[in-house]
C-alpha positions in Angstrom: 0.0 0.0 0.0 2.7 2.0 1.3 4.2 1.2 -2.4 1.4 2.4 -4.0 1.4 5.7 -2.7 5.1 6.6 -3.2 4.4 5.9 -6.9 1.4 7.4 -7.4 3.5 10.5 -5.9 6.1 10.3 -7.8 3.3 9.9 -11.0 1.9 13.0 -9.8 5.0 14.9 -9.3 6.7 13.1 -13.2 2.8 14.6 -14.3 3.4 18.3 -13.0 7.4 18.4 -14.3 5.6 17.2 -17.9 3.3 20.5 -18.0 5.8 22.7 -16.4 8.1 21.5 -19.1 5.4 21.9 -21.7 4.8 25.6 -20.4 8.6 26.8 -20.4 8.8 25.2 -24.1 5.8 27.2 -25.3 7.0 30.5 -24.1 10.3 29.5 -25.0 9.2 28.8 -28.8 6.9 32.5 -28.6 9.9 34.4 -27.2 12.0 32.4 -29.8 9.8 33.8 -32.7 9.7 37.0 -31.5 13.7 37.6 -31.0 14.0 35.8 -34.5 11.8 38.9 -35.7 13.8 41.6 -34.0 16.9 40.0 -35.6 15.6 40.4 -38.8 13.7 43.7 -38.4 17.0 45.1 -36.8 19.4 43.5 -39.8 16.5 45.6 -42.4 17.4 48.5 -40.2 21.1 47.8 -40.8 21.1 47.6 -44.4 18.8 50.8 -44.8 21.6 52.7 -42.6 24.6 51.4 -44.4 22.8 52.4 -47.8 21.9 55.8 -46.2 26.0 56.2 -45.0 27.1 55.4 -48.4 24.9 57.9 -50.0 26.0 60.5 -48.1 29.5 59.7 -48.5 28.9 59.3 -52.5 27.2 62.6 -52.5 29.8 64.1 -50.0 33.0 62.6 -52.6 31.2 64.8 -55.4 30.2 68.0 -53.2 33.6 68.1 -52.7 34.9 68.0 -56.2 32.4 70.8 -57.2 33.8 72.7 -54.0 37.7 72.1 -55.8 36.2 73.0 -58.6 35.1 76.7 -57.7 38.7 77.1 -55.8 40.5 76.3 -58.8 38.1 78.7 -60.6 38.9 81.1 -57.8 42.4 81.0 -57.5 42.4 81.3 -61.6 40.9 84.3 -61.8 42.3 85.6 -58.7 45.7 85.0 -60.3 44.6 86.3 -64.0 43.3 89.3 -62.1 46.6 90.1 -60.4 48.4 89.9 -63.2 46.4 92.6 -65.2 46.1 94.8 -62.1 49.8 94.5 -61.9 50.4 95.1 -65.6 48.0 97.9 -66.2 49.3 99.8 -63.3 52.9 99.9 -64.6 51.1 100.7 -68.1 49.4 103.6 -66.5 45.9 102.1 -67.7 44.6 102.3 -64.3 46.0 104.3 -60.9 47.8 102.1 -58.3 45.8 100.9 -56.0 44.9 103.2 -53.2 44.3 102.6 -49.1 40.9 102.7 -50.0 40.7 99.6 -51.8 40.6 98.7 -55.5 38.2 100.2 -57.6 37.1 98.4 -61.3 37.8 101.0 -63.9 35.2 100.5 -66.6 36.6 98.9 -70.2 39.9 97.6 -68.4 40.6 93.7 -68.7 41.1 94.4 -64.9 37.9 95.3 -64.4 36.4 92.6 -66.8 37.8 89.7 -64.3 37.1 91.7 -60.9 33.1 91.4 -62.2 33.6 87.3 -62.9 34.5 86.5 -59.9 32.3 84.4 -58.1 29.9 86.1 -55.4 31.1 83.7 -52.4 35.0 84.8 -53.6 34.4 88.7 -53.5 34.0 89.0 -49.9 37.6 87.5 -49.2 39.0 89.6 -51.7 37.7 92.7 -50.4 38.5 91.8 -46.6 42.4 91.0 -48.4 42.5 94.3 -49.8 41.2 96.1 -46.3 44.1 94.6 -45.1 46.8 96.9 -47.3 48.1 93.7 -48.7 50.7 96.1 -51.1 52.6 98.2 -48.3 52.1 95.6 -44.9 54.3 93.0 -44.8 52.0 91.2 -42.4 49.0 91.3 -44.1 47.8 87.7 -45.4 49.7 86.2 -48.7 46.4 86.4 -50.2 42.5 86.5 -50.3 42.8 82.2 -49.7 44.1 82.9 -46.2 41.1 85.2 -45.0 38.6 83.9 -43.0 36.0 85.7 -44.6 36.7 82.8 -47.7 34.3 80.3 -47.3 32.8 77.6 -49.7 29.1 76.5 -49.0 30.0 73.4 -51.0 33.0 72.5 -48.6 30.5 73.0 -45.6 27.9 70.8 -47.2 30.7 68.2 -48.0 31.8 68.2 -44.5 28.0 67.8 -43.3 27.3 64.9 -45.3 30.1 63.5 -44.1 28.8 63.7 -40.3 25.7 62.2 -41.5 27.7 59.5 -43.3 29.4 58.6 -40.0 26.0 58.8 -38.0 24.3 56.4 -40.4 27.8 54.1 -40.5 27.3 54.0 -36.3 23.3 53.2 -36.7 24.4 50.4 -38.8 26.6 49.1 -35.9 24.5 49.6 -33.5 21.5 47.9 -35.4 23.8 45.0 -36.4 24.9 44.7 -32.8 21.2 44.6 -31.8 20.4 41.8 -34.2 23.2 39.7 -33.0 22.0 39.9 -29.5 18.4 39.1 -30.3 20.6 36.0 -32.5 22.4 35.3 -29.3 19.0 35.5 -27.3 17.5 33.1 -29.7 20.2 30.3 -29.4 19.2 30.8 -25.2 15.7 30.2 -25.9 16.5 27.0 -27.8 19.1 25.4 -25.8 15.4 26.0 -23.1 13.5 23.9 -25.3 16.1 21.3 -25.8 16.4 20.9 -21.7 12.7 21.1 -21.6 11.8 18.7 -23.9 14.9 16.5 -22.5 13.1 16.6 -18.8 10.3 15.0 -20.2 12.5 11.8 -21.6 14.5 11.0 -18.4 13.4 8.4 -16.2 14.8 9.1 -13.1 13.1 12.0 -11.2 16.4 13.7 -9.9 17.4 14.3 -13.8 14.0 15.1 -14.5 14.3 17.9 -11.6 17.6 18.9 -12.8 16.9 19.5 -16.8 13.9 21.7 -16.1 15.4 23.7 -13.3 18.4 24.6 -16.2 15.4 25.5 -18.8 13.4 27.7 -16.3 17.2 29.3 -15.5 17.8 30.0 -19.0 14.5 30.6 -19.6 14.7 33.1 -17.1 17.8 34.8 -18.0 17.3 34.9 -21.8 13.8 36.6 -20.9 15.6 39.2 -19.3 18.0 40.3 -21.5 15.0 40.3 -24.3 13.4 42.7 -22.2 16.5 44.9 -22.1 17.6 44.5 -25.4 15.7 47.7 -28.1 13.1 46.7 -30.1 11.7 47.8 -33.0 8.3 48.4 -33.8 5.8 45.4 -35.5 4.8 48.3 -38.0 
């Protein structure tokens, strides 16, 4: 009778291990799906950011040639410019230039590249000229050296290549997310294999042991899930 009892106990408790195990493996396989989803949502996420970085690196790499492009333009005319000033002073075509800055005398192939240059060039030049370049010897070498000379394309190059970098950082951190949700993932199925193994050992001991290692894992992969960003279903 005595028997009887201890088995029937042992039934009852094999019986309760079976549906605990049953429970953990269900949430185990939910959780599993749903880490398997962030993975993939969070690798989309990467690839969209790595595409974005590029762009803006592409479109930096040919900002920045158009930039080059007006400096060389710049420092052409500025030079051509010089020359005839220079020329057409000695030729008496125009007066030398005075403290008060240079003035364009009309018909003069002086004057014809002072009105080409270009409108973001100007406002160095004139800041250069304020400076008596001719009789101080500590005046700037030339209009280049002024702060006042500023290209908007060299600023916009420089921006898109901040927003390169922050996209190239989202795409770390996204792939860095998705490998944790991967590592997450393995967790929750090592939890069904020691689940489903508590079910298939005789003795009661093992039994005890395998599931108390799934609800551990269980446990602890839940966790970091519930740390770990998500991103939104829709």
């Amino acid at each position: 009778m005595a028997h009887s009892r201890e088995e029937g106990h042992l039934l009852g408790a094999s019986d309760r291990i079976e549906l605990i195990a049953t429970i953990v493996m269900a949430l185990a396989a939910i959780a599993t799906a749903w880490c398997a989803f962030q993975a993939t949502k969070w690798g989309g996420i990467m690839s969209i950011e790595f595409s974005a970085a590029n762009g803006a690196r592409v479109e930096s790499t040919r900002i920045d040639g158009l930039a080059n492009t007006q400096r060389s333009v710049d420092v052409d005319v500025f030079t051509a410019w010089l020359d005839t000033v220079a020329t057409e002073i000695r030729d008496g075509t125009i007066p030398p230039v005075a403290d008060s800055g240079y003035t364009p005398q009309a018909g003069t192939l002086s004057a014809f590249y002072f009105e080409r240059m270009r409108d973001e060039f100007k406002p160095a030049l004139d800041a250069w000229l304020d400076t008596d370049p001719i009789n101080d010897p500590d005046a700037p070498p030339s209009p280049f050296a002024m702060e006042e000379y500023r290209l908007a394309a060299t600023e916009e190059a420089d921006e898109l290549i901040t927003e390169s970098e922050e996209h190239r950082q989202a795409a770390l951190d996204a792939n860095q997310n998705g490998d944790n949700y991967v590592l997450t993932t393995v967790g929750f199925a090592l939890v069904i294999f020691f689940a489903g193994v508590s079910s298939k050992l005789v003795e009661h001991r093992n039994r005890l042991i395998a599931i108390g290692v799934a609800l551990v894992m269980f446990l602890s992969a839940l966790i970091i899930a519930l740390i770990l960003p998500i991103v939104p279903p829709f």
